[in-house]
VEXKE-242370 format. One line per field, with one value per residue (C-alpha): x, y, z; residue in one letter. Coordinates in nm, 4 decimals. Example, Ala and Ser with C-alpha at 12.3 -4.5 7.8 and 13.67 -1.06 7.14 Angstrom:
BEGIN
c1 = c(1.2300/1.3670) .
c2 = c(-0.4500/-0.1060) .
c3 = c(0.7800/0.7140) .
r = c(a/s) .
END
This chain:
BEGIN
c1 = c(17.9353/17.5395/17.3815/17.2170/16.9419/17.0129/16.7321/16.6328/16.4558/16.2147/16.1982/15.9687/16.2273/16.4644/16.8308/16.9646/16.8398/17.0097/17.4138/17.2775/17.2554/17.5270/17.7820/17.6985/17.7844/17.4195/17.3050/17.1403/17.0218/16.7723/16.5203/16.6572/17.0363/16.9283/16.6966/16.3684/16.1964/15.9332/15.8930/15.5651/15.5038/15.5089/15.8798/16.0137/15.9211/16.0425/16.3788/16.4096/16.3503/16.5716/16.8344/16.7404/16.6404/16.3929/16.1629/16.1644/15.8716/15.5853/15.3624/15.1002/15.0005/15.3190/15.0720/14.8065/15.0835/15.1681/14.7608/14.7422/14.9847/15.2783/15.5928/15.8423/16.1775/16.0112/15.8228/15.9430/15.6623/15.6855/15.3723/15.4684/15.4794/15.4474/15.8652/16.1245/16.4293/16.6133/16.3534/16.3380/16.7121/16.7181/16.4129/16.5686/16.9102/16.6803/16.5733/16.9099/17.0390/16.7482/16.5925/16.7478/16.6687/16.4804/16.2611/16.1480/16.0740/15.7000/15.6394/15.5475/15.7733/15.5789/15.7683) .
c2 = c(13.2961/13.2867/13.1024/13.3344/13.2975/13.1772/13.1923/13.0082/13.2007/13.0281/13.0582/13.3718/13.5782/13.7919/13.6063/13.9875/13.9848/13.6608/13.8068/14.0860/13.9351/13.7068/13.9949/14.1071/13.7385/13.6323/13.2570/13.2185/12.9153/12.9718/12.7091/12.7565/12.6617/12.4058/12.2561/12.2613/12.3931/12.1479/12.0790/12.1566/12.3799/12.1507/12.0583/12.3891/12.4003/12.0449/12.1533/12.4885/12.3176/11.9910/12.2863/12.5609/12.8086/13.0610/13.0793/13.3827/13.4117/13.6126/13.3392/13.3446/12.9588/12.8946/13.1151/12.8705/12.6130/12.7843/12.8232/12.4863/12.4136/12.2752/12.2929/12.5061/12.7256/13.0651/13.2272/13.5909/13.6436/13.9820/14.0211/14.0633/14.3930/14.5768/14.6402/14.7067/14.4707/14.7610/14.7541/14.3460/14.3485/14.5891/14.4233/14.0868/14.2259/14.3481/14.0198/13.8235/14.1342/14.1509/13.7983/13.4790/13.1108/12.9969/13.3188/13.2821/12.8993/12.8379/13.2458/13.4542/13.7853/14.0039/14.3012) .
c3 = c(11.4526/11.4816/11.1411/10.8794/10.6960/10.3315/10.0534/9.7691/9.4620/9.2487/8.9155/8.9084/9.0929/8.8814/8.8651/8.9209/9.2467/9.3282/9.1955/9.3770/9.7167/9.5831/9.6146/9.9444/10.0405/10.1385/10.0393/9.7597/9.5573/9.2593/9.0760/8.7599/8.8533/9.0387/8.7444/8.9489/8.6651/8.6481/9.0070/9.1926/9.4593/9.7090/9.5795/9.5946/9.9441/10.0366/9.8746/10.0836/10.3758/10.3503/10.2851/10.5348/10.2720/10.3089/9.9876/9.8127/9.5701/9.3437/9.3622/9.5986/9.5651/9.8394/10.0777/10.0496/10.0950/10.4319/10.4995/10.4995/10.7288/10.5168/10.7047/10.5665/10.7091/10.5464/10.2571/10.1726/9.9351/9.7195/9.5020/9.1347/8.9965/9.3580/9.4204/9.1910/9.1909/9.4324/9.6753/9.6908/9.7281/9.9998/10.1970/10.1460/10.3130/10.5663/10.6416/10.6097/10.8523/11.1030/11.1366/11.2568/11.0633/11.3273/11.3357/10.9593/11.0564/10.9492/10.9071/10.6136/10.5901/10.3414/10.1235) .
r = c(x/x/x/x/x/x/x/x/x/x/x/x/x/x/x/x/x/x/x/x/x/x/x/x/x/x/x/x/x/x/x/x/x/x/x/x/x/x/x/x/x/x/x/x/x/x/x/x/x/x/x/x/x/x/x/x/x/x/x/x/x/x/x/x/x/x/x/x/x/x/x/x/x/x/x/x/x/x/x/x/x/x/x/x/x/x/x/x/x/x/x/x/x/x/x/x/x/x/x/x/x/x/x/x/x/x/x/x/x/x/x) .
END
């Protein structure tokens, strides 16, 4: 069975959306379970990565990160706000459905 891509939500990201994704039996890890409250940006995406977690965020500071070349296995970034919590569920299920880990490798995947 090919890998899937499993996601880690930082602390911005609704903890709905993780037993969402959760009960469709997707991956999911989240910054506040994991007590990475405190821990910078750069962190978060060290974490993700050491784990094979694509980061889903609101915060547009892990863009720069990716800007600037930091290596990461894939920001699903969501600007706050812009989606309800339906419509990030359903694009992140499009992503865990359509993509594989290695395609979200270093890549942005906007909703």
């Amino acid at each position: 069975m090919p890998e899937k891509i499993r996601f880690h939500l930082d602390e911005n990201v609704s903890t709905a959306i993780a037993r969402s994704l959760r009960k469709r039996g997707i991956d999911v890890s989240t910054t506040p379970e994991l007590n990475l409250i405190q821990a910078t940006d750069e962190d978060q995406l060290n974490f993700a990565r050491k784990e094979g977690r694509v980061l889903v965020t609101h915060d547009s500071d892990f863009l720069r990160l990716h800007d600037q070349g930091f290596s990461h296995c894939g920001i699903a970034y969501c600007r706050l706000g812009s989606r309800s919590i339906g419509q990030i569920i359903k694009s992140l299920i499009l992503i865990y459905e359509i993509l594989e880990p290695e395609e979200m490798i270093n890549s942005v995947e906007f909703f």
